[in-house]
TORBAKOL-951334 format. One record per residue: residue number from 1; chain; residue in one letter; x, y, z of N, C-alpha, C in turn. Coordinates in pm, whole numbers, plus 32768, in hexadecimal, padded with zeros to 4 digits. Each point is the difference from the previous one (the first is absolute). Layout:
! residues N
+-----+-----+------+-------+--------+------+--------+---------+------+-------+--------+------+
: seq : mol : type : neast : nnorth :  nup : caeast : canorth : caup : ceast : cnorth :  cup :
+-----+-----+------+-------+--------+------+--------+---------+------+-------+--------+------+
: NUM :   A :    A :     X :      Y :    Z :      X :       Y :    Z :     X :      Y :    Z :
...
+-----+-----+------+-------+--------+------+--------+---------+------+-------+--------+------+
***
This chain:
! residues 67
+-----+-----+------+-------+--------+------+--------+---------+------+-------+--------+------+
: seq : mol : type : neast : nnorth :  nup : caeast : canorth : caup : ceast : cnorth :  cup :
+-----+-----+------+-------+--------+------+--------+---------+------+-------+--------+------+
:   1 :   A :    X :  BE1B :   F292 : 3563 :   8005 :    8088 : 802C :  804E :   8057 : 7F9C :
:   2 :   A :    X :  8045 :   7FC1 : 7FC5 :   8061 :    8054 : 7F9C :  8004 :   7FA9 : 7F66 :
:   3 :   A :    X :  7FFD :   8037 : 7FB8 :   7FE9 :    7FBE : 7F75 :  80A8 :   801B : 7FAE :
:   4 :   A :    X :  8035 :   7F55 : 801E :   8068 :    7FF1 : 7FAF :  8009 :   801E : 7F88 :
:   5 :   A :    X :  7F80 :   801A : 7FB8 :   8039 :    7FFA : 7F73 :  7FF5 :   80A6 : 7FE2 :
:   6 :   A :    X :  8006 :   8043 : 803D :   804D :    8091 : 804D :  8081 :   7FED : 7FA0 :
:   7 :   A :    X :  8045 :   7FAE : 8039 :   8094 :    7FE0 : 7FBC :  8023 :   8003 : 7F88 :
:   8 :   A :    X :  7FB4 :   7FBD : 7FAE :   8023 :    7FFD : 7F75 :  7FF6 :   8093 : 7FAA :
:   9 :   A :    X :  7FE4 :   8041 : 803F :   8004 :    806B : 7FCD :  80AF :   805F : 8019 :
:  10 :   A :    X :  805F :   7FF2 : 7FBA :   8076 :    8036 : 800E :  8007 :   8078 : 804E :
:  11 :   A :    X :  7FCB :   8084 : 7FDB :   7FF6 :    8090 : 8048 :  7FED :   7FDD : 80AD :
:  12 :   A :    X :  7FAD :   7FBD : 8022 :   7FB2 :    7FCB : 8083 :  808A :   7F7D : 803E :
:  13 :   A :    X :  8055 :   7FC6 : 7FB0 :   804B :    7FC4 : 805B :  8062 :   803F : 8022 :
:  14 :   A :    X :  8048 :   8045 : 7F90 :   8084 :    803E : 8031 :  7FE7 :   806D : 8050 :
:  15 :   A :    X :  7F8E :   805A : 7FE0 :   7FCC :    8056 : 8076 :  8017 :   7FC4 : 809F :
:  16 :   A :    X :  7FA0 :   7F8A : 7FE1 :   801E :    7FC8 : 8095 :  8082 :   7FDD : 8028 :
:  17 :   A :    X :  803E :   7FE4 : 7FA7 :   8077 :    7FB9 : 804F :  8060 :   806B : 8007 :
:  18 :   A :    X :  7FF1 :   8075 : 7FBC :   8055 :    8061 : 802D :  7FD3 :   804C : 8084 :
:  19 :   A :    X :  7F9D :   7FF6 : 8007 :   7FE4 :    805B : 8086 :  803B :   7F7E : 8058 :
:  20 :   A :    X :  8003 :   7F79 : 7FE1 :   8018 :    7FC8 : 8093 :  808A :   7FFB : 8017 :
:  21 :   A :    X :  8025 :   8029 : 7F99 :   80D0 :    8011 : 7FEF :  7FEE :   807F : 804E :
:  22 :   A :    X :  7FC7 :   8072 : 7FE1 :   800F :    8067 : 8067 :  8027 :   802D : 8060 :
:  23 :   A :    X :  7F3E :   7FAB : 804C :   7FF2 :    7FC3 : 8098 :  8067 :   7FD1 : 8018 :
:  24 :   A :    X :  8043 :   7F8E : 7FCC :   808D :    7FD1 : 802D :  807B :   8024 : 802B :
:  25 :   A :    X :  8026 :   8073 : 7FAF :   8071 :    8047 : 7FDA :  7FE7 :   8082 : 8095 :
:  26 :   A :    X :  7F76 :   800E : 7FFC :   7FF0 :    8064 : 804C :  7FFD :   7FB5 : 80AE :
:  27 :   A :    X :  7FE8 :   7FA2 : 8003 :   8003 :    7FA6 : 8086 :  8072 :   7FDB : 801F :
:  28 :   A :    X :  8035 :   8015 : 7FAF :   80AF :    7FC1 : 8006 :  8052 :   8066 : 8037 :
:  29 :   A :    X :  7FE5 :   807E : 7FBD :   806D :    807E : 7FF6 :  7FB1 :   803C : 80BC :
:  30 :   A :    X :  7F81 :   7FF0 : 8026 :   7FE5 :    800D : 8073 :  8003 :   7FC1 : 806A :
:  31 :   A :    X :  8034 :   7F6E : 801B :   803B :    7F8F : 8024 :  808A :   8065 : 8034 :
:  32 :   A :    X :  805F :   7FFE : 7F7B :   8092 :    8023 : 802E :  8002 :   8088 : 8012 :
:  33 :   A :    X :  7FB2 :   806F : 7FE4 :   8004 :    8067 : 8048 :  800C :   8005 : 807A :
:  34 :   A :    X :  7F7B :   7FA0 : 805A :   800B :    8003 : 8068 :  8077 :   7FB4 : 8065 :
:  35 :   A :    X :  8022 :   7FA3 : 7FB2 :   8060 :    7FC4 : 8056 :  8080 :   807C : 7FF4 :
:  36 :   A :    X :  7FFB :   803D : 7F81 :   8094 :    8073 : 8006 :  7FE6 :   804A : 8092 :
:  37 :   A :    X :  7F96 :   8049 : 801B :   7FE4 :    8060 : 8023 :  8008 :   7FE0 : 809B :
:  38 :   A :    X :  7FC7 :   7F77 : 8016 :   8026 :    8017 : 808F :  8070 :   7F92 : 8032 :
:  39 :   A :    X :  806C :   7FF2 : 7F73 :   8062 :    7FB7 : 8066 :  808B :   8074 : 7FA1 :
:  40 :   A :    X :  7FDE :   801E : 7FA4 :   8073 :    8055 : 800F :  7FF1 :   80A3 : 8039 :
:  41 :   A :    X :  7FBD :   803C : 7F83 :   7FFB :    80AD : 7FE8 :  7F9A :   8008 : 8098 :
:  42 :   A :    X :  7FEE :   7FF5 : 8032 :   7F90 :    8054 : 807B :  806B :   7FDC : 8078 :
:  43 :   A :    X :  805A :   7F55 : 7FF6 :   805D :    8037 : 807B :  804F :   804E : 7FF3 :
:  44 :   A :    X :  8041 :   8004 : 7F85 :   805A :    805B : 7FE4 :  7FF2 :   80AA : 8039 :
:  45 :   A :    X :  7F5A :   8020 : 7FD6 :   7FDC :    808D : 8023 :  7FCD :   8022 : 8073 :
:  46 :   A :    X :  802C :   7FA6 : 808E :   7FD9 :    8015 : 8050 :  7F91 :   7FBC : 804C :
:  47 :   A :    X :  7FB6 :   7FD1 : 7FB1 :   7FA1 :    7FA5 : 803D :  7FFA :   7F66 : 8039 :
:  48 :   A :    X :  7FCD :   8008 : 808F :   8010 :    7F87 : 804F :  7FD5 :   7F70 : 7FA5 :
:  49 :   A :    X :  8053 :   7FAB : 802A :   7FA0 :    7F85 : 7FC2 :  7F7C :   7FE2 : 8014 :
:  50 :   A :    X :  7FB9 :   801E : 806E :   7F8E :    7FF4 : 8051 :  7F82 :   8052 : 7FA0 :
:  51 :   A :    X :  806A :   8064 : 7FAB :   7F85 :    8066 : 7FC7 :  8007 :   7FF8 : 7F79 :
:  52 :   A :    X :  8059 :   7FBB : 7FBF :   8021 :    8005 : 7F6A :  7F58 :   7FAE : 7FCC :
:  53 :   A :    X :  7FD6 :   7FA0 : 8020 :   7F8F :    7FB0 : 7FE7 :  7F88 :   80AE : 7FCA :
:  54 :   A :    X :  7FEB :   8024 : 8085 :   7FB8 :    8081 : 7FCC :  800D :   8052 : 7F92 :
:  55 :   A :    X :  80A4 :   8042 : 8047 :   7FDC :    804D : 7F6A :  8047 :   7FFC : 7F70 :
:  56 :   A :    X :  802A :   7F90 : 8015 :   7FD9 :    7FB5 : 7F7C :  7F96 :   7FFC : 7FA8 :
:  57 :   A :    X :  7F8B :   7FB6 : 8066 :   7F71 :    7FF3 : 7FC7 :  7FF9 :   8090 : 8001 :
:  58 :   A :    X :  801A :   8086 : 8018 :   7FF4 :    807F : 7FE9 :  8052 :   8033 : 7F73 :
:  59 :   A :    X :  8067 :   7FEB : 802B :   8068 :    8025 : 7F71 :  7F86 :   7F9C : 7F5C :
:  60 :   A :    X :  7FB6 :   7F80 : 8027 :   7FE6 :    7FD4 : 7F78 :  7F75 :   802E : 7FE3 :
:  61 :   A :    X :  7FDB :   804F : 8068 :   7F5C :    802E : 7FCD :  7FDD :   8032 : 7F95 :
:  62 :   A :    X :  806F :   8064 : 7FCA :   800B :    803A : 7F7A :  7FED :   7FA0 : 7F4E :
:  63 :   A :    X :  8033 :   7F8B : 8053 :   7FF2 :    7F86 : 7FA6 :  7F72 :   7FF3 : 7FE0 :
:  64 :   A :    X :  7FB7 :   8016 : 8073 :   7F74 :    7FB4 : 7FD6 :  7F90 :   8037 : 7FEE :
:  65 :   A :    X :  7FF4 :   806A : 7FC0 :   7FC0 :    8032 : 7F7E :  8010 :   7FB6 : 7F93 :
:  66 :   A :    X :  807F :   8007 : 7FCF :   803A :    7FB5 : 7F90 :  7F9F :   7F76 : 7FCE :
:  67 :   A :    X :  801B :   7FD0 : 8087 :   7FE5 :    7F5A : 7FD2 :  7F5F :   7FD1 : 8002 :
+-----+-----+------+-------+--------+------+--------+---------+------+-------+--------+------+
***
């Protein structure tokens, strides 16, 4: 389905493997966003524990264009 020797071509690997460092970097930094958001900064500002899950997933929508 996919033709390894794709690879040997230098431009075509590090391409790939930088976008998958990306993806990574970018799954990571949205991982601990969310855990910030609803266990510190959203109780802090008032918001119940019951509701941080929401708008959380609200506060990161802006993220996902990006990605």
């Amino acid at each position: 389905m996919f033709r390894l020797s794709l690879f040997r071509i230098k431009a075509f690997s590090f391409g790939t493997i930088s976008t998958f460092l990306a993806a990574l970097g970018r799954g990571g930094l949205m991982f601990m966003m969310i855990i910030w958001l609803q266990g510190i900064w959203l109780p802090l500002h008032g918001y119940s524990f019951a509701r941080t899950p929401f708008w959380a997933g609200v506060y990161m929508l802006p993220m996902t264009p990006g990605s």
